[in-house]
C-alpha positions in Angstrom: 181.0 178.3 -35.0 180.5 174.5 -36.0 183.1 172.3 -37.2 182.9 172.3 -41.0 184.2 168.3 -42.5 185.6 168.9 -46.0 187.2 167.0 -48.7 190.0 166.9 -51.1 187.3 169.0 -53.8 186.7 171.6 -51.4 189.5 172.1 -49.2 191.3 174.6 -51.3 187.8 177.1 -51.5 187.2 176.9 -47.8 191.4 177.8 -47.4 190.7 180.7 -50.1 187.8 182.1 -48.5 188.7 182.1 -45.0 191.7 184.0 -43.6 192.2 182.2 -40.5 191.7 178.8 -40.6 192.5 175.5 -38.6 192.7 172.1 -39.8 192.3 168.8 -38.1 193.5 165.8 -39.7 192.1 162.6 -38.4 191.3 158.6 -38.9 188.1 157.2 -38.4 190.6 154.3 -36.3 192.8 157.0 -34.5 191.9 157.1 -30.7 193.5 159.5 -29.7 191.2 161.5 -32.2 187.9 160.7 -31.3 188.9 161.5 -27.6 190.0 165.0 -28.6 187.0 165.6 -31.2 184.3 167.1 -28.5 187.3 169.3 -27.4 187.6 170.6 -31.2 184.2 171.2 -30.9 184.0 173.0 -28.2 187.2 175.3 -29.1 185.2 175.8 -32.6 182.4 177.6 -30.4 184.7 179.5 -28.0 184.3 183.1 -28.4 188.5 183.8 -27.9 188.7 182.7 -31.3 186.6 185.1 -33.6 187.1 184.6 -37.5 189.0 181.1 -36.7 187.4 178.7 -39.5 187.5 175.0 -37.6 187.5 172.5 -40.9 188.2 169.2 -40.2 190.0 166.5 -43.1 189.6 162.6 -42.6 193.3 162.2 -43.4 192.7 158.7 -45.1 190.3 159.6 -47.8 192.1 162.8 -49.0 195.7 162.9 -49.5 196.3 166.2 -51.6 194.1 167.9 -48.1 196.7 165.9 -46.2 200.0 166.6 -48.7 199.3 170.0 -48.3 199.6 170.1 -44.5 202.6 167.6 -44.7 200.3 165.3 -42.4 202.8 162.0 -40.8 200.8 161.2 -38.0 197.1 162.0 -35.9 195.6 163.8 -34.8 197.5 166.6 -36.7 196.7 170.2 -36.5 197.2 172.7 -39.4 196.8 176.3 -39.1 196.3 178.0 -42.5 196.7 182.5 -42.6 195.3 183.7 -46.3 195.7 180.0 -48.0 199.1 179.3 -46.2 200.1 176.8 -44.5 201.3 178.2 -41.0 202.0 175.4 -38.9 201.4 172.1 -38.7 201.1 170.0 -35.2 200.9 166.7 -34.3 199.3 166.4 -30.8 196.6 165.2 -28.7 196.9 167.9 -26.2 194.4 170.8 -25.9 197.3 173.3 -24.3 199.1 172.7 -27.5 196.1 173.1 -30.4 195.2 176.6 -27.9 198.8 177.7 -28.4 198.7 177.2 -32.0 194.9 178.9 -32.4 196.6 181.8 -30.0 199.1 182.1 -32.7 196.9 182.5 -35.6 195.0 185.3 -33.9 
């Protein structure tokens, strides 16, 4: 499944229409997240993760999308069950974003 960019108008829909879902928060500035987006992208198409929705937010240009996942730093990683927030990381390491997408299963 491809990684879906949404907003501050749309965040809430793709939150209410997807049970599973995982967030990543990132700057267009933040190194550390452009190194880890081919390895979002690559977790978004792996199949141990069936009904996971991978969204990603540009944390600068929407901060209720950011409130809501109590964003401080990036990359951070939100996962989301049923509209609610589940957990929210702040890492650059894949072993850590897989524990938290094992979680959600």
């Amino acid at each position: 499944m491809a990684v879906i960019a949404v907003e501050d108008s749309n965040f809430d829909a793709e939150l209410a229409k997807n049970p599973k879902v995982i967030v990543k928060f990132y700057a267009d500035w933040c190194g550390s997240c452009k190194l880890f987006a081919p390895k979002y992208k690559r977790l978004s198409n792996d199949e141990r993760y069936p009904g996971i929705v991978f969204l990603e937010v540009n944390a600068e240009n929407n901060p209720e999308a950011r409130k809501k996942a109590n964003v401080n730093n990036l990359p951070t990683f939100a996962t989301f069950q049923n509209g609610v927030l589940v957990e929210t990381l702040c890492s650059s390491k894949e072993e850590a974003v897989v524990e938290a997408l094992e979680k959600l299963q």
